[in-house]
C-alpha positions in Angstrom: -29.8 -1.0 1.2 -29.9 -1.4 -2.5 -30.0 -4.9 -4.0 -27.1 -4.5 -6.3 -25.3 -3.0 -3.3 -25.9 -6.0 -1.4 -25.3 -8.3 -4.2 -21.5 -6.7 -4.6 -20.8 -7.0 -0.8 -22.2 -10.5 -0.4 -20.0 -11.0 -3.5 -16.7 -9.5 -1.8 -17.7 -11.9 1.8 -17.3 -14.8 -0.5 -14.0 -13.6 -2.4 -12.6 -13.2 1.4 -14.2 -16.5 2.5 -12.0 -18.2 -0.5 -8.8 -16.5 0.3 -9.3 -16.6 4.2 -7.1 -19.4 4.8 -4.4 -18.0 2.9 -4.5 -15.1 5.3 -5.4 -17.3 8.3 -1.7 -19.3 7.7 0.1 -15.8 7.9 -2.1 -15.7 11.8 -4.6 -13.1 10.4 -7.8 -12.2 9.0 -10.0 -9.5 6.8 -13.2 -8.2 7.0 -15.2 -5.6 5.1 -15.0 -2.1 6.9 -17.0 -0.4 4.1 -18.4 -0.1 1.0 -19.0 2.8 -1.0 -19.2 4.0 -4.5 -17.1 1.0 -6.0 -14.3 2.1 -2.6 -13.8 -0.7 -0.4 -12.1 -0.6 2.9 -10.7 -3.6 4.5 -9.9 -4.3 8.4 -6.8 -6.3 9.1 -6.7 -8.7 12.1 -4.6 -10.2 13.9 -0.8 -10.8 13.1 -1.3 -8.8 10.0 -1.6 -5.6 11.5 1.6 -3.6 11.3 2.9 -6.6 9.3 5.7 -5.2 6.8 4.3 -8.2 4.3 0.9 -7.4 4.7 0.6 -5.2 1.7 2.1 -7.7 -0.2 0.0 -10.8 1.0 -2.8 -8.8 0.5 -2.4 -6.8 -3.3 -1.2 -10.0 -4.2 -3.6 -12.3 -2.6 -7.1 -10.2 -1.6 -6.7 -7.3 -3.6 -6.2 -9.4 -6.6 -8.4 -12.0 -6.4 -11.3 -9.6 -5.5 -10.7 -7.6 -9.1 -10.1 -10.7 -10.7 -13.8 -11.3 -10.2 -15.3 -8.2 -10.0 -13.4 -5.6 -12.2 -14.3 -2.2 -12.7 -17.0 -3.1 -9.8 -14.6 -2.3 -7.1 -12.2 0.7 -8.3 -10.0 0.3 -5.4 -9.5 -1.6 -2.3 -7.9 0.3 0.9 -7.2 -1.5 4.1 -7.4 0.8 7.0 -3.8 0.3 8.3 -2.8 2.5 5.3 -6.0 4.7 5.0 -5.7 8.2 7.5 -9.1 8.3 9.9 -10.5 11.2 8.4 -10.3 9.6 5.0 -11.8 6.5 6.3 -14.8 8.0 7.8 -15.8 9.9 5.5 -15.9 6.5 3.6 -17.5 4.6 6.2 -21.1 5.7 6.4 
């Protein structure tokens, strides 16, 4: 694995770390699915999953924080509740 890869993704577990209780309040979590070419995909746990508001809580929340610090690093985020599974593996290897 390439250093600045592993740089960006330790980056992103710290982003999540920071806004993990937010989520945690709403009963859920997030973790990193994948990470490729400046894509990153997102699991949902827990009471988020099929959550009307969990687009919301998480563009306004995750997806924001995580391009507040990392800009044109990450080009888009995609949490696999909204990504079809052919799309998502073909991200995921």
């Amino acid at each position: 694995m390439p250093q600045q890869y592993s740089e960006l993704r330790e980056h992103v577990e710290r982003i999540l770390d920071e806004v993990r209780p937010v989520v945690d309040q709403h009963g859920g979590d997030v973790s990193i699915s994948s990470l490729k070419d400046g894509v990153l995909y997102l699991d949902l746990a827990g009471a988020c999953v099929g959550c009307p508001m969990a687009g919301i809580t998480f563009g306004m929340v995750v997806e924001n924080r995580i391009k507040e610090e990392l800009g044109d690093k990450i080009h888009t985020v995609y949490y696999n509740e909204e990504v079809g599974e052919a799309e998502l593996a073909a991200h995921s290897k």
